[in-house]
SEGU-675436 format. One record per residue (C-alpha): residue number from 1; residue in three letters; chain; y, z, x. Coordinates in pm, 1 decimal, always signed. Layout:
// SEGU-675436
<r n="NUM" res="Ala" chain="A" y="Y" z="Z" x="X"/>
...
END
This chain:
// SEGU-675436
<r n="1" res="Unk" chain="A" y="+601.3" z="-2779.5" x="+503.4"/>
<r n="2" res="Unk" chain="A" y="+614.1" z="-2427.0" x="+296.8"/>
<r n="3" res="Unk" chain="A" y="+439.0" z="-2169.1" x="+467.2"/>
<r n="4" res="Unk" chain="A" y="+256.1" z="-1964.9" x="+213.1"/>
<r n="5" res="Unk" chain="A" y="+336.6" z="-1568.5" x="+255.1"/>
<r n="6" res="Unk" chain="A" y="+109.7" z="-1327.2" x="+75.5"/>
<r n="7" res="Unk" chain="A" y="+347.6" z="-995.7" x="-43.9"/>
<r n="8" res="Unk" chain="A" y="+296.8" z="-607.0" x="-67.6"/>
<r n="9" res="Unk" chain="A" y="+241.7" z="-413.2" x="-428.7"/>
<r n="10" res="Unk" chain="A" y="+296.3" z="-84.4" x="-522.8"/>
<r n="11" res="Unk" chain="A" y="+120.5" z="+36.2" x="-878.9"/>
<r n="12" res="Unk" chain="A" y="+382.2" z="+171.6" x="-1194.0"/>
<r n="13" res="Unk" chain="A" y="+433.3" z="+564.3" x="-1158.1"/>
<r n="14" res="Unk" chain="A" y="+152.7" z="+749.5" x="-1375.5"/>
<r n="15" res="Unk" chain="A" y="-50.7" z="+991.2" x="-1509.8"/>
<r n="16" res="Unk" chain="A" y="-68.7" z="+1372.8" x="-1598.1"/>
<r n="17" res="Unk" chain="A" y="+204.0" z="+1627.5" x="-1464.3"/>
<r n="18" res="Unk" chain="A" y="+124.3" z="+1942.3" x="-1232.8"/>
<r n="19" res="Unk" chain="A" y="+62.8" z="+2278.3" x="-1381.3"/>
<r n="20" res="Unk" chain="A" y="+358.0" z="+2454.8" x="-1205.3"/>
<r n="21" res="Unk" chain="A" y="+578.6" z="+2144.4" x="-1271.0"/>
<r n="22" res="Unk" chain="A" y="+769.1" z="+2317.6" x="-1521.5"/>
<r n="23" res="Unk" chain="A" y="+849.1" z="+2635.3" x="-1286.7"/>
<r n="24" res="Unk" chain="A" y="+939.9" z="+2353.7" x="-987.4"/>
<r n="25" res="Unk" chain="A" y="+1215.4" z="+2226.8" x="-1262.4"/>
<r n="26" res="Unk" chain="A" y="+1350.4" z="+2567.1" x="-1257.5"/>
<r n="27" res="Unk" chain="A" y="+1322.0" z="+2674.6" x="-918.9"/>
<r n="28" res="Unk" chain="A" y="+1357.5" z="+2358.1" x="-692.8"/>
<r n="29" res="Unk" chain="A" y="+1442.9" z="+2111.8" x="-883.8"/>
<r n="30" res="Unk" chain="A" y="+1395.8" z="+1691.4" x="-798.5"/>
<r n="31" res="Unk" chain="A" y="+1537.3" z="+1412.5" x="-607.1"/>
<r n="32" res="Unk" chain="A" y="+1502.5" z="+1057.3" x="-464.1"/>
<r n="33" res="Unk" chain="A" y="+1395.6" z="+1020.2" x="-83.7"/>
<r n="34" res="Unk" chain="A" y="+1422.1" z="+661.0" x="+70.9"/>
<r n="35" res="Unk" chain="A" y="+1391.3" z="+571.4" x="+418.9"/>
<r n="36" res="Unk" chain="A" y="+1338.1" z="+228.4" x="+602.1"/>
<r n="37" res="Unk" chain="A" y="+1006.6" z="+208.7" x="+858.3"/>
<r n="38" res="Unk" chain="A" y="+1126.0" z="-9.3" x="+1105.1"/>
<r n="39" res="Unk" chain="A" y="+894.3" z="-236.3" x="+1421.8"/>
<r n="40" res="Unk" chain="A" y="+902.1" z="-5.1" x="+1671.3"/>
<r n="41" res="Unk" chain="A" y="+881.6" z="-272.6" x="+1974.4"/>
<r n="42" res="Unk" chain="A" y="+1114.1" z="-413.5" x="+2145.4"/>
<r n="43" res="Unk" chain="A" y="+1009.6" z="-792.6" x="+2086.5"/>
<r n="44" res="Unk" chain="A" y="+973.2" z="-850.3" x="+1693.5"/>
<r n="45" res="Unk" chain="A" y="+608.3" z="-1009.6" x="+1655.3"/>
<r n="46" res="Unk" chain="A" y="+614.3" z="-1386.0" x="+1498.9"/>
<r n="47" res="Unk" chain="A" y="+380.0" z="-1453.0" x="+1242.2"/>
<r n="48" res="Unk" chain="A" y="+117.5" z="-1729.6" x="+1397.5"/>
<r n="49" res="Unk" chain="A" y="-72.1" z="-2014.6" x="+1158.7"/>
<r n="50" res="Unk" chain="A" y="-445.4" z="-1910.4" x="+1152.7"/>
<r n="51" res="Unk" chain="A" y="-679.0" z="-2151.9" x="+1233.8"/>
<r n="52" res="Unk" chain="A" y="-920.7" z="-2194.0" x="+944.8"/>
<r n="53" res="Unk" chain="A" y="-1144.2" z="-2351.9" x="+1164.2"/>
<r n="54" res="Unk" chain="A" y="-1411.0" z="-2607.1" x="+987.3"/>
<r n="55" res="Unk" chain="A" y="-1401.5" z="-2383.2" x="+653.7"/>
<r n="56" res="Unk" chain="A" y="-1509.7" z="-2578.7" x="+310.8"/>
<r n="57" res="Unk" chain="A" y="-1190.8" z="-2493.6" x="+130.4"/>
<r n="58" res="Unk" chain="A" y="-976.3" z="-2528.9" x="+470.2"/>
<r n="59" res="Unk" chain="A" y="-819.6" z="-2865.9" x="+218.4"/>
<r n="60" res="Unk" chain="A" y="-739.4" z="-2638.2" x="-45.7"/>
<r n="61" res="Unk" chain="A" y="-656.6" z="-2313.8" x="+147.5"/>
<r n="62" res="Unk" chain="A" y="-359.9" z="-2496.6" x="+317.2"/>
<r n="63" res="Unk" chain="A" y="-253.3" z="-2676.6" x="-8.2"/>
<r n="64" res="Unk" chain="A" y="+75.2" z="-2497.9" x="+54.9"/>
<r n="65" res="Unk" chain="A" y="+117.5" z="-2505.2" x="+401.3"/>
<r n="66" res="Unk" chain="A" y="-45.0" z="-2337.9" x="+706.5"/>
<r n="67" res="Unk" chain="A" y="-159.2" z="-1966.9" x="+656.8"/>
<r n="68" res="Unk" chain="A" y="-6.6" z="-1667.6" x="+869.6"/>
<r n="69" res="Unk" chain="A" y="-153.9" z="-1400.6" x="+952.1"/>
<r n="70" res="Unk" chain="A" y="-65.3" z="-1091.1" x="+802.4"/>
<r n="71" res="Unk" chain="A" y="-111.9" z="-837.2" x="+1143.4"/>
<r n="72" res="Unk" chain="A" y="+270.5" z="-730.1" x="+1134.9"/>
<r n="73" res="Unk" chain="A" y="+486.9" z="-855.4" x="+910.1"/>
<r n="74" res="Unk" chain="A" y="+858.3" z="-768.5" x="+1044.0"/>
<r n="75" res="Unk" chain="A" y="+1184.1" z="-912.0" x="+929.0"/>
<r n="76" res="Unk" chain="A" y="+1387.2" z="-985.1" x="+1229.6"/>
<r n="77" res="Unk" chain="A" y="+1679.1" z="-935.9" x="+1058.0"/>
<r n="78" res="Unk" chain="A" y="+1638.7" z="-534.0" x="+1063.2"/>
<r n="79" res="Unk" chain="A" y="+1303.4" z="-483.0" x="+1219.3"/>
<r n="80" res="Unk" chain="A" y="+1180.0" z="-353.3" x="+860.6"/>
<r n="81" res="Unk" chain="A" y="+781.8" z="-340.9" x="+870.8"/>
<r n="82" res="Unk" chain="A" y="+652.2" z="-435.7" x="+532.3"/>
<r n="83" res="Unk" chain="A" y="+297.5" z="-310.9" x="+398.2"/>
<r n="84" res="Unk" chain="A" y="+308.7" z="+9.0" x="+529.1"/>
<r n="85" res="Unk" chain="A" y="+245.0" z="+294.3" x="+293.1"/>
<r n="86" res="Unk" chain="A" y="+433.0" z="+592.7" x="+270.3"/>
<r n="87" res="Unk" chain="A" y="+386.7" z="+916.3" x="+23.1"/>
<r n="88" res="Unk" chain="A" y="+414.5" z="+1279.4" x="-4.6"/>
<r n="89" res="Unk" chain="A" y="+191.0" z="+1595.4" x="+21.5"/>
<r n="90" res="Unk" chain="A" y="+192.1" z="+1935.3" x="+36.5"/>
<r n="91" res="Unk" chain="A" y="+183.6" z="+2113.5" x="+353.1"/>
<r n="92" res="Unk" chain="A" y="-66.8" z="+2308.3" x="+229.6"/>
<r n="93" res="Unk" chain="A" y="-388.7" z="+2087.4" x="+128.1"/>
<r n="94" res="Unk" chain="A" y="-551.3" z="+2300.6" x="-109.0"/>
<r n="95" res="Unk" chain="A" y="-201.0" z="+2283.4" x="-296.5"/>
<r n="96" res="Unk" chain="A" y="-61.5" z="+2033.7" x="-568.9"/>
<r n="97" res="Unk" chain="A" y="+233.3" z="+1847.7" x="-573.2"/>
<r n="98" res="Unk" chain="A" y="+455.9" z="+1933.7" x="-879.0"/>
<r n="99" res="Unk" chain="A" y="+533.4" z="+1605.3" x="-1089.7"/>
<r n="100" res="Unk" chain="A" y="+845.5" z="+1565.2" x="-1285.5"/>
<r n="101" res="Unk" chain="A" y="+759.1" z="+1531.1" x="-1639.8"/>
<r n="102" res="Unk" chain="A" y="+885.1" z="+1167.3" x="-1689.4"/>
<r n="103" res="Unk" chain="A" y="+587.8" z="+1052.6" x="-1431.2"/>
<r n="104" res="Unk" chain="A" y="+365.3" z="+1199.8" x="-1687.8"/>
<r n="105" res="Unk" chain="A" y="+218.8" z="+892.5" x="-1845.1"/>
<r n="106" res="Unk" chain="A" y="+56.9" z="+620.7" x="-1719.2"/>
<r n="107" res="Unk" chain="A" y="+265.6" z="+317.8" x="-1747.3"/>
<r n="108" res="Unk" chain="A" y="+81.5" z="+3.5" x="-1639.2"/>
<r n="109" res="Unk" chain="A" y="-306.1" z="+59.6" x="-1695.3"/>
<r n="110" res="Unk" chain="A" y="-429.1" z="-263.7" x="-1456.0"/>
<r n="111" res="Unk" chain="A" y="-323.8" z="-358.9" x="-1126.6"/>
<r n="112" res="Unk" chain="A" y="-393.5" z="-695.4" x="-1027.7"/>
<r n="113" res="Unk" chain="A" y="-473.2" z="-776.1" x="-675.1"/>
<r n="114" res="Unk" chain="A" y="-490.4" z="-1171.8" x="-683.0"/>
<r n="115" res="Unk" chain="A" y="-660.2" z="-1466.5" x="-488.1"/>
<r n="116" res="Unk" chain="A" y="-430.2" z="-1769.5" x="-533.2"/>
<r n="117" res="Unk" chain="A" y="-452.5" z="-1985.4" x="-206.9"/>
<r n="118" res="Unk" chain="A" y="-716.1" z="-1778.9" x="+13.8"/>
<r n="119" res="Unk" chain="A" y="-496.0" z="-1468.4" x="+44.7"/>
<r n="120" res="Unk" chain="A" y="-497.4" z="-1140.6" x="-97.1"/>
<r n="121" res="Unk" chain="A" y="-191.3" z="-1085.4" x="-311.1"/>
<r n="122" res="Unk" chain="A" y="-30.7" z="-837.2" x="-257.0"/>
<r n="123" res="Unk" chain="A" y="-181.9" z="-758.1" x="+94.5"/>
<r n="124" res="Unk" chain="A" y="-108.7" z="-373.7" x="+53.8"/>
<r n="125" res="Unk" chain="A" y="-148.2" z="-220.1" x="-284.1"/>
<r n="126" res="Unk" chain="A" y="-110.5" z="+130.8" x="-390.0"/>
<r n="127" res="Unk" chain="A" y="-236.1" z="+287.6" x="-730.9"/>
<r n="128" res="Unk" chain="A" y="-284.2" z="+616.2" x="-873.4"/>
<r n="129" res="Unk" chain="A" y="-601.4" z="+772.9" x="-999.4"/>
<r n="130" res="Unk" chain="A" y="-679.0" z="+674.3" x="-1327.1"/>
<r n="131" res="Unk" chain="A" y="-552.3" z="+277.1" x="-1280.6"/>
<r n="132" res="Unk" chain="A" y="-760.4" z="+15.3" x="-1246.5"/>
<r n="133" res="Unk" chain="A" y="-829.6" z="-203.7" x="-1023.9"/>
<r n="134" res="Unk" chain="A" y="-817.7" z="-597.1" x="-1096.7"/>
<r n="135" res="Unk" chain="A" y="-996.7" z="-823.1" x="-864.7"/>
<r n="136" res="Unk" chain="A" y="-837.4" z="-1167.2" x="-967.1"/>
<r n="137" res="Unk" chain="A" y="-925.8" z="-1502.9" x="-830.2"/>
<r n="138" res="Unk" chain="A" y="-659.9" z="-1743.1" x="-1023.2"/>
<r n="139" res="Unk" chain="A" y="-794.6" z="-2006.2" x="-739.4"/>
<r n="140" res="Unk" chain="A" y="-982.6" z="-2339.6" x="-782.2"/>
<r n="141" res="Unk" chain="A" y="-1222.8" z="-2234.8" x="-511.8"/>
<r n="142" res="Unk" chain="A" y="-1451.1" z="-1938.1" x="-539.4"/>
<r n="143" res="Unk" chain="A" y="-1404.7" z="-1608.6" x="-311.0"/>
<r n="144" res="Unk" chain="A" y="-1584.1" z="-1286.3" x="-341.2"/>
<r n="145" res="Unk" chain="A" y="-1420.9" z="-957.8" x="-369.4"/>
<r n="146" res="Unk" chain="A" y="-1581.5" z="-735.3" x="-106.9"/>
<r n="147" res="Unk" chain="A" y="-1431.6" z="-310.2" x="-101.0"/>
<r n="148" res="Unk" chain="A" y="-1526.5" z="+2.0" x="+45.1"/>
<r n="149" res="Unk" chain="A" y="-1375.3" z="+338.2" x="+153.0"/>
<r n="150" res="Unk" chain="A" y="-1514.9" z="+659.3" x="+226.1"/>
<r n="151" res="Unk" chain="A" y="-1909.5" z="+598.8" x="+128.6"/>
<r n="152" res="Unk" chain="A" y="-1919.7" z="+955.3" x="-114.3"/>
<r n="153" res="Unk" chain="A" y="-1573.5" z="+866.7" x="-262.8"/>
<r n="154" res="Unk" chain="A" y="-1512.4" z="+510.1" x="-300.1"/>
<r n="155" res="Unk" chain="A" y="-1858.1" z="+363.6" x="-130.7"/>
<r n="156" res="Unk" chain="A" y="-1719.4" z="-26.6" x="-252.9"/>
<r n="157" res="Unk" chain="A" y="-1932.5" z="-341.7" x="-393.8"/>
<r n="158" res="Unk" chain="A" y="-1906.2" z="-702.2" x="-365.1"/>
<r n="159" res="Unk" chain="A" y="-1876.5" z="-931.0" x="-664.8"/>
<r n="160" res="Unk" chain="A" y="-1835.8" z="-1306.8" x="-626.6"/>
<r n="161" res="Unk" chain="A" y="-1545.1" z="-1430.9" x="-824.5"/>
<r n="162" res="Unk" chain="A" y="-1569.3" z="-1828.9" x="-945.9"/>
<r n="163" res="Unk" chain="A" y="-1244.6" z="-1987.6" x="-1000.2"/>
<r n="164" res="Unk" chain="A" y="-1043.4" z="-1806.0" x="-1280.9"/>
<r n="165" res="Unk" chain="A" y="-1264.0" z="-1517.5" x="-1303.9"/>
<r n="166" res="Unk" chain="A" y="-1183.4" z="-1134.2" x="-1251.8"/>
<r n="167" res="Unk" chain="A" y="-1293.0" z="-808.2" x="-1237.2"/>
<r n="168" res="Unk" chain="A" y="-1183.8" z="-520.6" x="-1327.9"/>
<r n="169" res="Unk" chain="A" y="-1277.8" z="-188.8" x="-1109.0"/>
<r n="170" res="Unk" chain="A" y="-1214.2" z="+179.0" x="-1273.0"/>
<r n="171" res="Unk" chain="A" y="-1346.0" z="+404.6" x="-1076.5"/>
<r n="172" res="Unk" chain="A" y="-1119.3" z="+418.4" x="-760.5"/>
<r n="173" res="Unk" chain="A" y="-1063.3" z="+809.2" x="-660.8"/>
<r n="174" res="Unk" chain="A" y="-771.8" z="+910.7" x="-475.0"/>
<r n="175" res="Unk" chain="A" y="-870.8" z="+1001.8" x="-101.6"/>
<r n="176" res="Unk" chain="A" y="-734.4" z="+991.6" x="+234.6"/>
<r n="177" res="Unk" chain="A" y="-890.2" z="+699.0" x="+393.1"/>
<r n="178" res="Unk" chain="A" y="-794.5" z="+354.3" x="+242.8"/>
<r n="179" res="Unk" chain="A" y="-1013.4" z="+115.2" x="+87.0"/>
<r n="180" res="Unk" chain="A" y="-1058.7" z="-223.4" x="+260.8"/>
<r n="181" res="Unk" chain="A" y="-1065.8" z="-555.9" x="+94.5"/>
<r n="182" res="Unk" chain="A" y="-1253.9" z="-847.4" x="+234.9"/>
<r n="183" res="Unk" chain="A" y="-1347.8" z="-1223.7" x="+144.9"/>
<r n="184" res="Unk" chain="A" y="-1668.7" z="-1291.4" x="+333.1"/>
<r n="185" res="Unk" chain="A" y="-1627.7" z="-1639.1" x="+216.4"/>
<r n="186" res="Unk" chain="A" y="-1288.4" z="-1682.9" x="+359.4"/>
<r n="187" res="Unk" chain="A" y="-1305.7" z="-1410.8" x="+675.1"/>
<r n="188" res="Unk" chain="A" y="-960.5" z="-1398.2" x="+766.4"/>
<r n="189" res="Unk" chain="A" y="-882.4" z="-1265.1" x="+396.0"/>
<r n="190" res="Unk" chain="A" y="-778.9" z="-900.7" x="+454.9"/>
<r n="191" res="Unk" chain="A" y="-639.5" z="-641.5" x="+231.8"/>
<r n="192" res="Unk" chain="A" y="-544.7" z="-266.9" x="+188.5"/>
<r n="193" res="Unk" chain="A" y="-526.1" z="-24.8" x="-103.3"/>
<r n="194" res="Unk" chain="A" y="-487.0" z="+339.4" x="-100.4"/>
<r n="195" res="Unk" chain="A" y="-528.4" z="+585.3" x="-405.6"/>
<r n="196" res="Unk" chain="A" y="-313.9" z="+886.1" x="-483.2"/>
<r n="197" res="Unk" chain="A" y="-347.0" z="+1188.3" x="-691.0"/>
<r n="198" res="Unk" chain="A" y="+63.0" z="+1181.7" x="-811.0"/>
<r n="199" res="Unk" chain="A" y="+288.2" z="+943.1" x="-806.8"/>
<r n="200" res="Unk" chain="A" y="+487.2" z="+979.4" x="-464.2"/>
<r n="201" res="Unk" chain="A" y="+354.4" z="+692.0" x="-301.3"/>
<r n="202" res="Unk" chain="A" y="+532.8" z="+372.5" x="-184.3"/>
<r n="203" res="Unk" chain="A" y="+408.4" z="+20.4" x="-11.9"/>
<r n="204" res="Unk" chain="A" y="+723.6" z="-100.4" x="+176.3"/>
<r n="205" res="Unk" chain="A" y="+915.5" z="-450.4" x="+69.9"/>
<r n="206" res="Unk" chain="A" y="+1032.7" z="-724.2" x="+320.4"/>
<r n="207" res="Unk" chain="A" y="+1319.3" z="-511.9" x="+455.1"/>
<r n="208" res="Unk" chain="A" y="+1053.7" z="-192.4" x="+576.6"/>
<r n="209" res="Unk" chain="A" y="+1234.8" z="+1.2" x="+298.5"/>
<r n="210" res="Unk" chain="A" y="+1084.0" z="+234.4" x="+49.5"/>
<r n="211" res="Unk" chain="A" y="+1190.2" z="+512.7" x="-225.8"/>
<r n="212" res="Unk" chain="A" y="+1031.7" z="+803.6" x="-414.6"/>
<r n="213" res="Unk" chain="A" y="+1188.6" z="+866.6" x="-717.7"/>
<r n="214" res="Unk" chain="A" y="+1195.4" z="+1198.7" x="-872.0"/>
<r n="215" res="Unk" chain="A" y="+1010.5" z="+1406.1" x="-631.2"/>
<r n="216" res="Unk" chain="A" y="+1038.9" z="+1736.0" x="-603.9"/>
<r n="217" res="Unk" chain="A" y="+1281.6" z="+1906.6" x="-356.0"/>
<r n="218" res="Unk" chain="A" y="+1173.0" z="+2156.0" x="-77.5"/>
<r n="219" res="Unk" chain="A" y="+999.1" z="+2099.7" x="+235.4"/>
<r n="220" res="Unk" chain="A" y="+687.4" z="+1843.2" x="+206.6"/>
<r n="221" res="Unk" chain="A" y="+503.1" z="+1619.1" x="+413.6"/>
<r n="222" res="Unk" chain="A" y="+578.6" z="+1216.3" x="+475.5"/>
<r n="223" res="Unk" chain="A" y="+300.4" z="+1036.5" x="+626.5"/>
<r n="224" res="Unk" chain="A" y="+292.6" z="+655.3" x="+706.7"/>
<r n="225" res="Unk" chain="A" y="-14.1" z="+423.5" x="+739.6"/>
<r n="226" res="Unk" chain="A" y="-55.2" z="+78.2" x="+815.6"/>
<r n="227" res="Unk" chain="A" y="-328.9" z="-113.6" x="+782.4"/>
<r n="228" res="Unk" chain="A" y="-327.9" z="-305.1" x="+1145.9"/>
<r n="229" res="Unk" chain="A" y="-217.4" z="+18.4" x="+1304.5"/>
<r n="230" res="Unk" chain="A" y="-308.6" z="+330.5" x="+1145.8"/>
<r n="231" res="Unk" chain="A" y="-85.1" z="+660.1" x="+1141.9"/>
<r n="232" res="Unk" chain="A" y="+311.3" z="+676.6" x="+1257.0"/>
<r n="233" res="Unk" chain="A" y="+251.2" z="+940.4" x="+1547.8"/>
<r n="234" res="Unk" chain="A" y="-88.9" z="+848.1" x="+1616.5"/>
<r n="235" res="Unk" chain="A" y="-355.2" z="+1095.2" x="+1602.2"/>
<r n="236" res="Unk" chain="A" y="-56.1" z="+1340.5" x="+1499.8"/>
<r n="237" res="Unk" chain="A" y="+44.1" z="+1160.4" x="+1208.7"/>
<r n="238" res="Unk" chain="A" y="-210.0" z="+1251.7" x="+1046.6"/>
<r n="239" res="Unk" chain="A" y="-98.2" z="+1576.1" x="+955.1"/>
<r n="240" res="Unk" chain="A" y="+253.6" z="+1396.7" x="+875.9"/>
<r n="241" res="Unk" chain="A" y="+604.1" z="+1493.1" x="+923.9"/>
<r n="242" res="Unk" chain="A" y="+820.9" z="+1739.9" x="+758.9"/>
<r n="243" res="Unk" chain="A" y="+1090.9" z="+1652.4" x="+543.4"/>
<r n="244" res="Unk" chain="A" y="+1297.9" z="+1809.6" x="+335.9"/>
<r n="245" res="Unk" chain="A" y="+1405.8" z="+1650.8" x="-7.2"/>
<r n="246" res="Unk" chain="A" y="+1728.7" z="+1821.1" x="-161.3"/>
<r n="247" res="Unk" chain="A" y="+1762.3" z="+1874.5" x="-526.3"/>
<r n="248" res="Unk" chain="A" y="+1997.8" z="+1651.7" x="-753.9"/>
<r n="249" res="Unk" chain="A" y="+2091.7" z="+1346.3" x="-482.7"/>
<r n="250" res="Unk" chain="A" y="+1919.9" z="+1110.6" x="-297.6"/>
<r n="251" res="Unk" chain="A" y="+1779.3" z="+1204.2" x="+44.1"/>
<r n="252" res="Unk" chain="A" y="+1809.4" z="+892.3" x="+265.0"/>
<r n="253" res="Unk" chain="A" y="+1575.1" z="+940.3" x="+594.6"/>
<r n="254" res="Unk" chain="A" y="+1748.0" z="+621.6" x="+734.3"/>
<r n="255" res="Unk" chain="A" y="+1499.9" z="+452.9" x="+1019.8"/>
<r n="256" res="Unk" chain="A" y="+1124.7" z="+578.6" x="+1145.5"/>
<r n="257" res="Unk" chain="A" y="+1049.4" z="+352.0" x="+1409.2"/>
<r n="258" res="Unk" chain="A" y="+684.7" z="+265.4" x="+1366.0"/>
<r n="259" res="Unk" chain="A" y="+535.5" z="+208.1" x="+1736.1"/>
<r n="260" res="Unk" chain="A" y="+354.8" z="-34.3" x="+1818.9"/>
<r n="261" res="Unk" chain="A" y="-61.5" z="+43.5" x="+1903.2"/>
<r n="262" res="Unk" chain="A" y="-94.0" z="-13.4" x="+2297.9"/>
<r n="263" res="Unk" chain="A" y="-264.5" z="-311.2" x="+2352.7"/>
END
């Protein structure tokens, strides 16, 4: 029977460039950084059915196959953790990063986070400012579309969504905590999106790897968050690492091994 796996999204590069992104052309120039966040365990965690217990859409929900839940999602094959995000920012907080001039415009205007078969597709989605939000539900059961982040920057709603129904949400601000997404109809329907001010910002794929393209060189900070475990480096991480990206090439940052939370 096919197993139904729900994936990770990351939004089309975007918006407005950076006053002093001219001068950073001049002076420091841009390049790629790429990495690969890898489990950090020894064991590689298996993904388990979930049990969707005497649910009314149980029938429907497992259509495709049994659910699994999406705590850790790690390819055994390299250890790659998907759904983690990863981006830049200045070391300095008050500061701006510069953005190269052809991640002016916004490309893609909607970002669709769907509800096919009682998951949230993609699990982890990132967007820029200035994006919107689409709350799909291309299901034939209803679900409701339940977010909230920080309560005086994105304080959330929650709008029930009959089958083939969306909604569309414009008003997401970039900020530092996440906004969860919930299903109160289905509980174990869990998601993640985070909203950035630029456009260095990645969600990693099914191999843990990632890429910023065109990012300015010099010394910046990485941080990494995921949703089931919070900051690489703990309590640290949240001031990320440095990094430094070098002008004209690709700066590959190989493996971070993302730890596992102690039980």
């Amino acid at each position: 029977m096919r197993r139904f796996v729900a994936i990770c999204g990351v939004a089309a590069l975007t918006l407005s460039a950076s006053p002093d992104a001219g001068v950073h052309a001049q002076n420091g120039g841009w390049g790629d950084v790429k990495g690969v966040i890898t489990w950090g365990g020894d064991k590689v965690p298996e993904r388990q059915p979930l049990d969707l217990k005497v649910n009314p859409d149980k029938k429907f929900c497992e259509m495709k196959g049994p659910i699994l839940e999406e705590t850790w999602i790690v390819n055994p094959k390299n250890k790659g953790l998907r759904c983690a995000f990863v981006w830049l920012a200045p070391k300095d907080k008050e500061a701006k990063l510069p953005i190269h001039p052809s991640l002016r415009e916004i490309k893609q205007k909607k970002i669709i986070m769907d509800q096919p078969i009682c998951m949230f597709i993609p699990h982890a989605l990132a967007l820029r400012e200035g994006q919107s939000l689409v709350a799909k539900n291309s299901a034939g059961v209803s679900h409701n579309f339940k977010w909230s982040g920080h309560p005086d920057v994105n304080p959330g709603n929650n709008v029930l969504l009959p089958p083939n129904t969306e909604k569309e949400i414009d008003d997401l601000k970039a900020d530092r905590l996440p906004v969860s997404i919930e299903c109160n109809i289905h509980p174990w329907m869990r998601g993640w999106v985070r909203v950035f001010n630029h456009p260095y910002y990645a969600v990693t794929d099914a191999n843990g790897a990632f890429e910023l393209k065109n990012a300015p060189a010099g010394e910046w900070q990485l941080f990494v968050w995921h949703g089931s475990g919070g900051w690489l480096g703990g309590a640290k991480g949240r001031n990320g690492q440095t990094i430094e990206i070098k002008a004209g090439g690709a700066t590959d940052l190989k493996a971070l091994p993302y730890p596992p939370p102690p039980p």
